[in-house]
N, C-alpha and C positions, 0 to 999 in steps of 0.2 A: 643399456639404459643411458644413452649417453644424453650431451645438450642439457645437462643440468637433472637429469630426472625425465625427462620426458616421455610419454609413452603414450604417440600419435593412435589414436583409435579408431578407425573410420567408421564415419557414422552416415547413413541417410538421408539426405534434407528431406524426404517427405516418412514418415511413418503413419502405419495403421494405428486405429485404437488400441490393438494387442499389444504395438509395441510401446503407447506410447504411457500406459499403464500398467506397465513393465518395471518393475522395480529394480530402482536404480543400487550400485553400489551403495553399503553399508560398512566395509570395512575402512581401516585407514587407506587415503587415497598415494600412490606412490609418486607426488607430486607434492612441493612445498608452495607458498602462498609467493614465495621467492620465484620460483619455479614457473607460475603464473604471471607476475611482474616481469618477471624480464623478458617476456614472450610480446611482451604491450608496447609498441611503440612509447616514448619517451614523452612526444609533444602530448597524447591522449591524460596526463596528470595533469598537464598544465591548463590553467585557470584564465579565461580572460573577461576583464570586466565588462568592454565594450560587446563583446557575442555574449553574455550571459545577458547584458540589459537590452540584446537587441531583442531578444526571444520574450523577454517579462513585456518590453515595452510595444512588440507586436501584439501580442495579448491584449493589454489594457487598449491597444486602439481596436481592434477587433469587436471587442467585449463592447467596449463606449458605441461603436457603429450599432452591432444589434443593440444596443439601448437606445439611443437616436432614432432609431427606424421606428422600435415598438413603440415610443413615449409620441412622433409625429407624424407617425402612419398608421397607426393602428386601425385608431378611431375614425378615421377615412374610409377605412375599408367598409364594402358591404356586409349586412352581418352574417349569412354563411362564411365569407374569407376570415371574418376574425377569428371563428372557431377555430379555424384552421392556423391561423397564424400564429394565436399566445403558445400553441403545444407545440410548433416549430421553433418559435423563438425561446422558448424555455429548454428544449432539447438543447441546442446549438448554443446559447450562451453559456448552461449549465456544464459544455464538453470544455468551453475555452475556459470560465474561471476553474474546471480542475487541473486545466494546464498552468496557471495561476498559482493553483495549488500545490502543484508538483514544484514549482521553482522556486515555493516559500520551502517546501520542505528540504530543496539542494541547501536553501542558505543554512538551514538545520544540522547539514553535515559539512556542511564548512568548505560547501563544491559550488558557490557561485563565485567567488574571490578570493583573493591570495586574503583577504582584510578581514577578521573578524565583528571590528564592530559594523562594519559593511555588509556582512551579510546578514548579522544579528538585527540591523536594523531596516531592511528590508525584510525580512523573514517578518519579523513584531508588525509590518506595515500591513502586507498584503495577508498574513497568515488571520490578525486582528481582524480586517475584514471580512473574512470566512469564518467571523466567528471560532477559529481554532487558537486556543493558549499555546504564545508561540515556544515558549520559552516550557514550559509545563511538558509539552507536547515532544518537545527539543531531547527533553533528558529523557523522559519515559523511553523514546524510542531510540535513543543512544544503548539505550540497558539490552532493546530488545535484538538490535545488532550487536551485541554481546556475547549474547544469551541464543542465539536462533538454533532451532531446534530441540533446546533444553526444554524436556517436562518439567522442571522443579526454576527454572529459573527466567525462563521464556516470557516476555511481556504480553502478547497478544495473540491469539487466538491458539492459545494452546489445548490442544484436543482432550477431550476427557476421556479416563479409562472406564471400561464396561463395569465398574462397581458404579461411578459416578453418575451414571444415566440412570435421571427421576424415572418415575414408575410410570408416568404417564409419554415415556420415550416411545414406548411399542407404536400408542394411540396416533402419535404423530408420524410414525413410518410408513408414510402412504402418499399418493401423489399429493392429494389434497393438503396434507401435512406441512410436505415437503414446500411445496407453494409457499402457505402460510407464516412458516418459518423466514422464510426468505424475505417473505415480504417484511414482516416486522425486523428482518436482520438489515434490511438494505435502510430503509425507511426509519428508524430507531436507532441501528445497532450503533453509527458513530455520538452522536451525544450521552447515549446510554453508558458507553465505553468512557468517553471523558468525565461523565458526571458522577459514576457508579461502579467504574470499574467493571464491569459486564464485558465478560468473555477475555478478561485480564487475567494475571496470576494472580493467584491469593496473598495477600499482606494482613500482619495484624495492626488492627486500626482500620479506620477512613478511608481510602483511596480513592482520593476524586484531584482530578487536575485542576481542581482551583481552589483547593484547601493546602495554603504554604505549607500546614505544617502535616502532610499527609507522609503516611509513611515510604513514597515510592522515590521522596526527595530527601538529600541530606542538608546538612546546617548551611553547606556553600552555596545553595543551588536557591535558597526560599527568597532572598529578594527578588530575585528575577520573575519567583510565581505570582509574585504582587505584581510588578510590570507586567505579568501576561494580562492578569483579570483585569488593568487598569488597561490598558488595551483594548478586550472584550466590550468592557464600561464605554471607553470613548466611542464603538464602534455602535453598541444598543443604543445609546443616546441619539445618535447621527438618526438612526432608526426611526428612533421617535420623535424627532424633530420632524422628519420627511413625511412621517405617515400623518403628523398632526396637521402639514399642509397639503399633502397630494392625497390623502385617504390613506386609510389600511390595506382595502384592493387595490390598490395598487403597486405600494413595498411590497406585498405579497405577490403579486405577477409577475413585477420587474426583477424580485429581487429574492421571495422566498421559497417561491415554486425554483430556482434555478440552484438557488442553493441544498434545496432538497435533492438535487440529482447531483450535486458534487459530493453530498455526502453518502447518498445511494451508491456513487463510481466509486468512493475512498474504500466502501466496504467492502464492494466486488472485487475490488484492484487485489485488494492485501488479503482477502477469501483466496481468492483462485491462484493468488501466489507463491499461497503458505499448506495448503489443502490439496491432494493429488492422493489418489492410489499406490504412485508410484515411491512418495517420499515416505523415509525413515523417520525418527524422535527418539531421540535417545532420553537415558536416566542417566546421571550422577555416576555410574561406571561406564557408559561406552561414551559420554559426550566430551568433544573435544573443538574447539573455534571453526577448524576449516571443515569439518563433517556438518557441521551446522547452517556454516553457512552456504554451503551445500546441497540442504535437504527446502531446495526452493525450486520455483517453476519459471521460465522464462512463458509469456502466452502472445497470443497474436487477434490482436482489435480492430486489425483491418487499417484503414483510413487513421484509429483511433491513436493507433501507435503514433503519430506527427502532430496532432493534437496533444494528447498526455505526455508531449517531449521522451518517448521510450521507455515512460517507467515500466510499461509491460512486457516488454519484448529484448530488457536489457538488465533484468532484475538479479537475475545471478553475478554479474560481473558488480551490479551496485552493491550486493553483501559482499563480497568480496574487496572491492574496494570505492568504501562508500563516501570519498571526497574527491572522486573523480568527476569533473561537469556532463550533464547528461548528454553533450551533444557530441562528443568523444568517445560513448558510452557501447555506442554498435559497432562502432571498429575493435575495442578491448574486445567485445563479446566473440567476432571472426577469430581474431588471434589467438585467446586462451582456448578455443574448441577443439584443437586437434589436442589439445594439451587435457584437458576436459575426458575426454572421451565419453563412456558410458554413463561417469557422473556429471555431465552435463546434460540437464534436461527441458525438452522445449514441447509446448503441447499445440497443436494449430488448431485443435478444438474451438468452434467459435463460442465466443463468451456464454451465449445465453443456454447453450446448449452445455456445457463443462461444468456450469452453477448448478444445473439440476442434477445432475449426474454425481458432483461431488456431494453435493445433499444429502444423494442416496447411496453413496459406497462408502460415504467418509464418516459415519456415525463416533466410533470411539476408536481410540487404539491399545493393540493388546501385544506381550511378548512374542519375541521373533519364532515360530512354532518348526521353522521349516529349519536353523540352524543352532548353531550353540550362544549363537549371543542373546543372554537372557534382558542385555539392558536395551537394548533396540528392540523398538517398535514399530510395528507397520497399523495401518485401516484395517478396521472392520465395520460388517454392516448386520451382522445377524446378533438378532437380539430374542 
């Protein structure tokens, strides 16, 4: 086991479904987070402002062009092409501001600049925009990098065990079901989640990201959830300004049908990341930092991956170490794999196809039946 721990694994670059639903290790991994750093090239931590703001500020020109086109081409067009054109131009704009979105949440972790109020303040800029509380959003999901894989202590979309599934779970076990769910999870699930805590861990109290004194934040943390909502505030207003002079249909085409699909992408992103057949979840006796952050899915979006700056395709090595800049983020990911081995896992399942499937396999989880670890858990679907 020399080289620090290492224990090169050879793996596949193409797997079948069998393999790729294969569950991964569950015990301690014989590799330290050490072990994985020092496997990473050097410059890959390093931060630079100019390539961090070439990528936000490519975006926002991108973003601005399809608005430009839609706001003085549109209405030129004949009216079969228009039909065609708002559902094209809502796709493609709603792909770039979640790229957008992805580089509010790097400033989140503290991977767009060496400078904190620097990326706190870009984060609050363009995160505001998209309607997400930056600062609210900042810590919740500091905790759930913490916490990943933890049942008792895990932020977001932590699975429920087969006591927990309502009685009307059976009813929805079926294609028709399964759909529906989705739909209302894509379409719903993120404002649901910020407003209600939906599909959160449990806290006593309140849990909504934009109640300062809610319990998911402590006493250092609640000035900042005022600056988020005041944020929020300046961004509805701009809203309402715009829509009292361009119309409602309007904000609404240009601006709310596209952000409906970035919050559609934020769901499926962190669904299909955190959700697998193949992943473990531990209790309070087997869970430990690097097993946790561990028990994730790297996936492949196609095209999608250079659009969402790799948050899907590089997603392990960002739990792993999540103030690294995303565009450094697929080289770490080459490097730590031999080091990785069987616990690294990648699914090339295409998207739309992996969402239903997980639907359907990923119901609740229950103790490990096939070994002695009673605090790991794996999927199930029979109910």
């Amino acid at each position: 086991m020399g080289a620090g721990g290492r224990m090169p694994v050879p793996t596949s670059s193409k797997k079948s479904e069998t393999d790729t639903t294969k569950r991964v290790p569950c015990e301690k991994p014989p590799f330290s987070v050490g072990d994985l750093k020092k496997a990473i090239p050097p410059h890959c931590f390093k931060r630079s402002i100019p390539r961090s703001f070439s990528y936000l500020i490519g975006d926002i020109i991108i973003a601005s062009c399809f608005y430009y086109v839609a706001t003085n081409y549109f209405s030129l067009l004949p009216q079969p092409l228009s039909y065609l054109a708002w559902p094209l131009y809502w796709a493609c704009q709603g792909c770039v501001l979640t790229g957008i979105w992805v580089i509010a949440h790097e400033c989140g972790h503290h991977a767009f600049s060496d400078y904190q109020w620097l990326d706190d303040t870009v984060g609050l800029i363009f995160h505001s925009f998209l309607l997400v509380p930056y600062f609210s959003w900042k810590y919740s999901h500091r905790r759930h990098h913490s916490n990943t894989g933890s049942l008792e202590r895990d932020e977001v979309f932590v699975p429920k065990q087969k006591s927990a599934i309502k009685w009307y779970g059976k009813y929805l076990n079926n294609p028709l079901g399964r759909i529906m769910m989705l739909t209302v999870q894509f379409v719903l699930g993120w404002p649901l989640y910020l407003a209600f805590n939906v599909s959160g861990r449990p806290y006593d109290g309140f849990a909504c990201h934009f109640f300062p004194n809610a319990p998911i934040y402590n006493d250092r943390e609640r000035l900042q959830i005022y600056l988020s909502d005041a944020g929020i505030l300046a961004v509805c207003f701009g809203l309402y300004r715009y829509a009292a002079a361009q119309g409602m249909a309007s904000m609404i085409c240009l601006y709310g049908v596209p952000l409906l699909i970035v919050n559609a992408f934020l769901v499926l992103i962190t669904y299909l990341q955190h959700t697998h057949p193949s992943l473990p979840h531990y209790d309070s006796s087997e869970w430990d930092w690097l097993r946790g952050a561990l028990a994730t899915v790297d996936r492949d979006y196609g095209i999608l991956n250079k659009v969402f700056h790799n948050i899907t395709d590089t997603h392990v090595a960002h739990h792993l170490f999540s103030t690294m800049p995303h565009y450094n983020a697929m080289e770490a990911t080459k490097a730590i794999k031999p080091i990785l081995g069987d616990y690294y896992q990648f699914d090339g399942t295409p998207w739309y196809v992996a969402m239903y499937r997980e639907a359907k396999e990923c119901i609740y989880v229950e103790p490990d039946r096939e070994g002695d670890k009673k605090g790991v858990y794996w999927y199930n679907n029979k109910l």
